[in-house]
C-alpha positions in Angstrom: 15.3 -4.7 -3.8 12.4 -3.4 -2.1 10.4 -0.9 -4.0 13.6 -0.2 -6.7 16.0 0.9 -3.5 18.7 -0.5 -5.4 18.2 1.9 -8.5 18.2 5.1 -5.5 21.7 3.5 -4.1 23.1 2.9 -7.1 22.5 6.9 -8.3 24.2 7.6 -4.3 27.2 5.7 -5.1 27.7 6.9 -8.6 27.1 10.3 -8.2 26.5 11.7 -4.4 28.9 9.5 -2.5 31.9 10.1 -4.3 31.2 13.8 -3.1 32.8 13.1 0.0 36.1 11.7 2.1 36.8 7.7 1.5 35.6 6.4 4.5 33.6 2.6 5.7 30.9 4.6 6.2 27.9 4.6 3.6 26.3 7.9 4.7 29.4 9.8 5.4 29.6 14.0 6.8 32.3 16.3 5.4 35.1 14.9 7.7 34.2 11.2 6.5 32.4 10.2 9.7 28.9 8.5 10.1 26.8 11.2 9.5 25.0 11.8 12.8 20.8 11.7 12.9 20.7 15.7 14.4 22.7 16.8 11.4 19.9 14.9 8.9 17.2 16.0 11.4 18.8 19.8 10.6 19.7 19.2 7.2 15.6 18.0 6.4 13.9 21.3 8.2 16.3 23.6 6.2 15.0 22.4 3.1 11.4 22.3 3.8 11.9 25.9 4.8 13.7 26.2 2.0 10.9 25.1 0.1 8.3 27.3 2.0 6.6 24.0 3.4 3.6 25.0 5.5 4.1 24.2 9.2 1.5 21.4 9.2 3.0 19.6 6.1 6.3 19.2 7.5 7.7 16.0 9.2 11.0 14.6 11.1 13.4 11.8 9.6 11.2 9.6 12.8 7.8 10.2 11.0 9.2 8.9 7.9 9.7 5.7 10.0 6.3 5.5 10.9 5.1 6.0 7.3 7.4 3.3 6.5 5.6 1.0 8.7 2.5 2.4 8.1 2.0 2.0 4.2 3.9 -1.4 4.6 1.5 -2.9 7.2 -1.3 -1.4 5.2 0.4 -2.9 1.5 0.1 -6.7 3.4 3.5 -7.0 4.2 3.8 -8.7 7.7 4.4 -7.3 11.4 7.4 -9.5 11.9 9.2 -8.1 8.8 8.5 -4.5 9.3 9.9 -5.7 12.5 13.1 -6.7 11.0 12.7 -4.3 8.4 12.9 -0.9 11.7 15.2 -2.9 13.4 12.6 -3.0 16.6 13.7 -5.4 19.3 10.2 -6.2 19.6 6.8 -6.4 17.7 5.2 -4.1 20.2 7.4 -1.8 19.1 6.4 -1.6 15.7 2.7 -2.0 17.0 3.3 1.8 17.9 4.7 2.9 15.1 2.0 1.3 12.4 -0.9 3.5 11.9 -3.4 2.7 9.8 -5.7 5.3 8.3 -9.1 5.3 8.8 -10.2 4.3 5.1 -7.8 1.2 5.2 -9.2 0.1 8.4 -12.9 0.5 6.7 -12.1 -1.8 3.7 -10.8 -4.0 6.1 -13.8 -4.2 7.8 -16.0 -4.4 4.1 -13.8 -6.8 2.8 -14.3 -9.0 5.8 -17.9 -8.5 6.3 -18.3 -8.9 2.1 -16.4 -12.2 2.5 -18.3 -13.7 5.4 -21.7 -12.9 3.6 -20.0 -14.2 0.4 -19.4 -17.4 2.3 -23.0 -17.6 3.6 -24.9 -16.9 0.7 -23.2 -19.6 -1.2 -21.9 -16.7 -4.2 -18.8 -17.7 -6.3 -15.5 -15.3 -4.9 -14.6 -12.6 -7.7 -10.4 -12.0 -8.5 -10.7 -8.0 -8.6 -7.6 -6.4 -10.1 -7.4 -2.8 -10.3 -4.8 -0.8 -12.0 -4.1 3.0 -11.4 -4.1 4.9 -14.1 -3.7 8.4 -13.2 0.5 8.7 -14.7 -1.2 8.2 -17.9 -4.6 10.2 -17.5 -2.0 13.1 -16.6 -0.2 12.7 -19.6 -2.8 12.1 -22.3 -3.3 16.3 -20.4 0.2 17.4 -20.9 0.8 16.9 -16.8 4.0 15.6 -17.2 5.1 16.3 -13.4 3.5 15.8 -9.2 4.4 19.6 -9.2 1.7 19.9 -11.8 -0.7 18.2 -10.9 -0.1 19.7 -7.3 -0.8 23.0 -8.3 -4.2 21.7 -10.5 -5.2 20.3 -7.4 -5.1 23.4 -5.6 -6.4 25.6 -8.5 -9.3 23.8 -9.9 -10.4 21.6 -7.0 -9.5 23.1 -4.0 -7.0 20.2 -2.5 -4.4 21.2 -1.0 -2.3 17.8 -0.5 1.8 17.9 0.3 4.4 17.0 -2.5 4.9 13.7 -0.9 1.7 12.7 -1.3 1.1 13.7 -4.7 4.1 11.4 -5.5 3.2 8.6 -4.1 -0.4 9.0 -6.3 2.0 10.2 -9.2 4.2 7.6 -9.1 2.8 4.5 -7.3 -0.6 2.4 -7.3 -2.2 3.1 -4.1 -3.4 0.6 -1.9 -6.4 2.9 -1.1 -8.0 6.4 -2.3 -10.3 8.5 -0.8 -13.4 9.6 -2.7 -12.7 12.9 -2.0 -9.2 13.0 -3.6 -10.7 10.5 -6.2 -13.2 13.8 -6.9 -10.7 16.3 -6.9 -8.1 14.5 -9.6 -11.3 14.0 -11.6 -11.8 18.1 -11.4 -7.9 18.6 -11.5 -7.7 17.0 -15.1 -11.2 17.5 -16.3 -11.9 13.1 -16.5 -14.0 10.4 -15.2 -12.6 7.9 -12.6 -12.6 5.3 -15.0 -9.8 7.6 -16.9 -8.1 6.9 -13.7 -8.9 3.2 -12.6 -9.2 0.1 -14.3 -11.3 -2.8 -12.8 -11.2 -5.9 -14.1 -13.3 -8.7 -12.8 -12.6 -12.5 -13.6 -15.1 -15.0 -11.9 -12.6 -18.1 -9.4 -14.0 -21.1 -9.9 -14.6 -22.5 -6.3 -13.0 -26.1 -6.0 -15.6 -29.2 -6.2 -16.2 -29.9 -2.5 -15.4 -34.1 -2.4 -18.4 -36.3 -2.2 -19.6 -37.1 1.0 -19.6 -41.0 1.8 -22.9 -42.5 2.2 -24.5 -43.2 5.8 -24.1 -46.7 6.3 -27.7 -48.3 6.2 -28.8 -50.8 8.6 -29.2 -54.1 7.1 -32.6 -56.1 6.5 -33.0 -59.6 8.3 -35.0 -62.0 6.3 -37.8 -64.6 7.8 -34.5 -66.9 7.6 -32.2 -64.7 9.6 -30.1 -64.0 6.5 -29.2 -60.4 6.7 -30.3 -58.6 3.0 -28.9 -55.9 1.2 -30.2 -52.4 1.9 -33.2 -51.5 -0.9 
């Protein structure tokens, strides 16, 4: 399933939904009922208070449905199945909800301008593959956790970032960093960004382009008024 949901149910079944009265529904409340949006709405603020999240890092069950649609439009995946994917009667709809950042929309626009010159100048196209290394440049420092790094962040680099997005660098290859966060983890665990991404760069060989059939020459007429082969 998508992004290892499967593995996150499977731990809900096993060990959350058991918890509560046998019911149809998935996401049940104490009395066995479909557990009602204002009561996760409630239920997501207590914790972040809880937590002593600062005012301007905290969100609402509807912003995580726009992140949804925002890092899956901005991973490639297509309007029409973030569509499906919200449940939106419409694309506009989920026009709305997408927002892309402004460093995705600027390597769209290098990668299309890179492309286009690419194209014009004749230059073979490069495969790029980058892998993110940062779960292992942690570890090779004895940063085992995003809590950790977190707080190196904030102490030797200045960043403060929220514990969601710490994760998602922690524990998923981004589809785009900043330099300035690409700094900061550099100062956080005392490396070098190639400690923290590998580029490798294999050469595509562009297909042959078929071989374009020769003009049709006009033929020669001789004194006699035989025609003659071209020369």
């Amino acid at each position: 399933m998508l992004d290892q949901l499967d593995l996150v149910l499977r731990w809900f079944l096993d060990d959350v939904r058991g918890k509560f009265p046998d019911s149809p529904a998935l996401f049940a409340d104490e009395s066995g009922g479909h557990l009602h949006q204002g009561t996760v709405r409630n239920r997501l603020r207590y914790l972040m208070e809880l937590e002593g999240r600062p005012a301007a890092d905290r969100f609402s069950p509807h912003a995580l449905r726009r992140a949804c649609a925002t890092h899956n439009y901005e991973r490639g995946v297509d309007l029409v199945a973030i569509q499906q994917l919200l449940g939106h009667w419409t694309v506009s709809s989920t026009m709305r909800y997408v927002r892309p950042s402004a460093t995705f929309i600027e390597d769209a626009y290098r990668r299309a301008v890179t492309t286009t010159l690419g194209e014009l100048s004749g230059e073979e196209p490069h495969a790029v593959n980058i892998k993110w290394k940062l779960r292992m440049a942690a570890a090779q420092r004895e940063v085992w956790t995003g809590a950790q790094l977190r707080r190196l962040l904030a102490e030797r680099a200045g960043l403060e970032l929220s514990s969601a997005s710490v994760s998602a660098l922690f524990t998923k290859e981004p589809s785009q960093v900043k330099m300035s966060t690409l700094a900061a983890l550099c100062t956080a665990l005392e490396c070098t960004p190639n400690d923290l991404i590998e580029v490798d760069t294999t050469p595509v060989e562009r297909p042959a382009a078929p071989p374009r059939p020769a003009a049709d020459l006009p033929r020669v007429a001789s004194a006699r008024g035989r025609s003659m082969p071209p020369i």
